[in-house]
N, C-alpha and C positions, 0 to 999 in steps of 0.2 A: 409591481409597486405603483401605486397611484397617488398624489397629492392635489388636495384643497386648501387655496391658504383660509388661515382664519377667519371666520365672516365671509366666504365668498364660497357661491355656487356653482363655480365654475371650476373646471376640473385644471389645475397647472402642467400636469403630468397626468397621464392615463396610460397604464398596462404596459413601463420601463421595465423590461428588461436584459438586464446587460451585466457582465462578466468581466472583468479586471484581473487579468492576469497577471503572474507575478511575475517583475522584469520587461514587462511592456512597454512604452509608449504609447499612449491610447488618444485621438483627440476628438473631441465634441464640437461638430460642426455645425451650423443655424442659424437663419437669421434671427434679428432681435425677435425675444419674447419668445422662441421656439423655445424654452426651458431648459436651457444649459445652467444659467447661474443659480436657478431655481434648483436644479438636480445636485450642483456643487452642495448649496444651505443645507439639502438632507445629507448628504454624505460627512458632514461636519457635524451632525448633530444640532442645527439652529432651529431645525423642525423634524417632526415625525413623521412617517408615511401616512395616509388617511387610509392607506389599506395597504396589506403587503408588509414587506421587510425586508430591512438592508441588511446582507451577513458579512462581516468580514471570518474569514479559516471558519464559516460554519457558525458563526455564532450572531446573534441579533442584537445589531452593535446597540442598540437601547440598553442590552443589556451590562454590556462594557461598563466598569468605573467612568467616572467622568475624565478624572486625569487620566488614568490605562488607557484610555480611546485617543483623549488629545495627541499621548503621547507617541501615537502608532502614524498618525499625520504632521507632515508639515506643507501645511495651507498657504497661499498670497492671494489676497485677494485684486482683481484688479483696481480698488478703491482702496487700496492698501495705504499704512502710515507710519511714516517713520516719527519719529516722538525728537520733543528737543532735547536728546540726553546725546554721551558720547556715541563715537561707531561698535565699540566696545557691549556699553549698555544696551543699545539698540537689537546686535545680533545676539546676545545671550537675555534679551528681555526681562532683567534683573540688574540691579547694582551692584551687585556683584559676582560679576561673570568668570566663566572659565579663562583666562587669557586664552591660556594655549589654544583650548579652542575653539575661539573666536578665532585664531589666526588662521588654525588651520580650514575653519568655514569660511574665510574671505578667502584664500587662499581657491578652495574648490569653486568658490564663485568667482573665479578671476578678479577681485580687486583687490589683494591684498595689497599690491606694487605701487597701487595708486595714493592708500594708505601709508604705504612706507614710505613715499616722495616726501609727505609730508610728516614724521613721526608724531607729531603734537594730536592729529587729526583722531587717532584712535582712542584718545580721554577727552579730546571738544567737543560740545554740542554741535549737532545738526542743527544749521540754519532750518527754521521754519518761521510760522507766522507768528509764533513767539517767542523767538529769540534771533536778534537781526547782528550778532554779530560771534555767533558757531560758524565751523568750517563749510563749503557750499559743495554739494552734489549734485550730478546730472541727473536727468530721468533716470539714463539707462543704471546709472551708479548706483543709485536710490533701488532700484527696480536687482539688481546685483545686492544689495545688502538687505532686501528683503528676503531673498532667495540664501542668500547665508542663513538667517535668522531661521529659514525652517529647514535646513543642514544641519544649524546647532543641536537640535535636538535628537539626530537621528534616528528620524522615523521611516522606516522604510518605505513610506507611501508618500509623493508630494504631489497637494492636489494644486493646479495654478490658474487661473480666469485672465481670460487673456493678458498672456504674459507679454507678449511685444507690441501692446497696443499704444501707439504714436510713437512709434521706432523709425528710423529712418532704417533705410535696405540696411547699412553695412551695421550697425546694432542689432538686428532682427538678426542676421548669420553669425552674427558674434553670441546673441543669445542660444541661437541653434546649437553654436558648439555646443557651448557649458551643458544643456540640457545632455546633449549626446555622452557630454562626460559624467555628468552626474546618474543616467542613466547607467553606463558604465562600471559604476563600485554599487548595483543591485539596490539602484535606487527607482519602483514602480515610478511610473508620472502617468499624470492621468491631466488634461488642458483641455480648454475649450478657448477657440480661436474660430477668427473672421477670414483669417489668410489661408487662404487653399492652397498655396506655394508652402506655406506652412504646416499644413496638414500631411503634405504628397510627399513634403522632403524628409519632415523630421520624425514621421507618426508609424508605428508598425500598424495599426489600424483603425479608421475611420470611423465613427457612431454618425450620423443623419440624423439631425431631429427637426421634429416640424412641428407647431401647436400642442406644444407636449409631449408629442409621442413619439419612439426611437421606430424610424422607417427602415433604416436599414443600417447593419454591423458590419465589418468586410475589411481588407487591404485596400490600401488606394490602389495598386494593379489590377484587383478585382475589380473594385468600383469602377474605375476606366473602360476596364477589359466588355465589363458589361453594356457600358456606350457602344463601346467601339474603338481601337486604338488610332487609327486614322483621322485628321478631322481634314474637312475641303472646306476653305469660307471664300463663298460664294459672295461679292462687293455688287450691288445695286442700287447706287445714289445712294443717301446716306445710310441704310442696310448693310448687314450682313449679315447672312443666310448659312449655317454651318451645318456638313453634312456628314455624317457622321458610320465609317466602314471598319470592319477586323481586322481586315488585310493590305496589305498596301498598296497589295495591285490590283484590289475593287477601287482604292479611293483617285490610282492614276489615273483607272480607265473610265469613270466618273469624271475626273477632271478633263481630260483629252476631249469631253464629248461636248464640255463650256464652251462658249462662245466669247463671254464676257470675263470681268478680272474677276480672276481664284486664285486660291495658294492654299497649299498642301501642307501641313502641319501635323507633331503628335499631340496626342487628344490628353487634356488636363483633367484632376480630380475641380479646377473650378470649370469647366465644361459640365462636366457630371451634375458639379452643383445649381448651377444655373439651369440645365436641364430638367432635374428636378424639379426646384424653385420655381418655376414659367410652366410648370406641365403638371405632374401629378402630386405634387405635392401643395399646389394652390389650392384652398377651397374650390367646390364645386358650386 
């Protein structure tokens, strides 16, 4: 599959392709403008391929109902928006929502308790820039009641654009769970994220993309394994030199032979990526 946005000669995506499994975890790694959130818009239907085809069970989701398709995803976008209505309204995206469940989608999203502290909180508006005096939510909470919001619907596919972006550690692992549990009752996810700690811990496997194009699909143990599991960083004034073996007793006896400071370490999927990144995946 290949995409052009509209008016431009320039290719966004060139000759993706990639497989989503059902019950995976999958995450889309890249720096900016590699076509991650680009490759999300076509899986949503906000653009068509300029060649090729996207299938969900075999079929060409163009083809899908509009609503049949929406209903088969639930999206966040990382610009995502909570509206000024209640928590209620918000996660069932109507005014008239399911109670139950809503409760039981904040509930999967871990805030229901935070909700209950306050009972009033689930029919008051969300504070936002139009309305200065609804109940007030954190990022991460906001970021939690969007992720209900595509629960509610239960679709078995939830696509997310980086989901823990300006998380502090211990909300990034608190989001890790939920994901793990929500992945847990056969719910696909498919993310794209900046954090390779994110990628390695939470991802059964890895997509690579670089100026559009998917370099490489794999396990982050694979992706590593391919470096090299061993890493030796080698400190030279403000340098450091990282050297990269399979086994552990190539990378000691590599180390044994330094003269200068080293330290022996295991080798990360952001090694991998940086590796990459700085090597064959830079323009030439």
């Amino acid at each position: 599959m290949s995409f052009k946005y509209p008016g431009s000669d320039e290719w966004a995506l060139r000759h993706v392709n990639l497989t989503l499994n059902i019950g995976e975890r999958l995450a889309l790694v890249g720096r900016n403008g590699s076509g991650k959130t680009t490759l999300i818009k076509l899986l949503v239907r906000l653009f068509k391929p300029t060649e090729g085809t996207i299938t969900l069970n075999d079929i060409d989701i163009q083809k899908y109902d509009e609503d049949e398709y929406r209903s088969l995803l639930g999206v966040v976008f990382q610009d995502f928006r909570l509206f000024a209505y209640s928590i209620a309204e918000n996660v069932a995206a109507t005014t008239h929502p399911d109670r139950d469940r809503v409760w039981q989608a904040l509930t999967v999203a871990d805030v229901a308790d935070r909700v209950k502290q306050m009972p009033e909180t689930i029919d008051t508006p969300i504070t936002t820039a139009l309305s200065d005096d609804g109940v007030d939510v954190s990022g991460g909470e906001a970021q939690k009641i969007a992720i209900a919001r595509a629960w509610y619907k239960n679709a078995p596919i939830m696509i997310l654009d980086e989901p823990t972006a300006g998380m502090d550690a211990l909300s990034r692992r608190q989001m890790w769970n939920l994901l793990r549990k929500l992945n847990g009752k056969n719910l696909t996810i498919l993310l794209t994220t900046h954090y390779m700690e994110e990628a390695q811990n939470l991802c059964s496997r890895v997509a690579l993309m670089d100026h559009g194009k998917l370099e490489e699909v794999n396990t982050p143990a694979g992706l590593i394994d391919s470096l090299g599991n061993y890493t030796v960083d080698e400190f030279a004034g403000d340098e450091t030199h990282s050297h990269y073996f399979h086994s552990r007793e190539e990378a000691i006896a590599y180390l044994s032979g330094l003269s200068g400071q080293a330290s022996l370490r295991e080798t990360t999927l952001e090694d991998v990526f940086v590796e990459r990144a700085g090597r064959h995946l830079m323009p030439s």
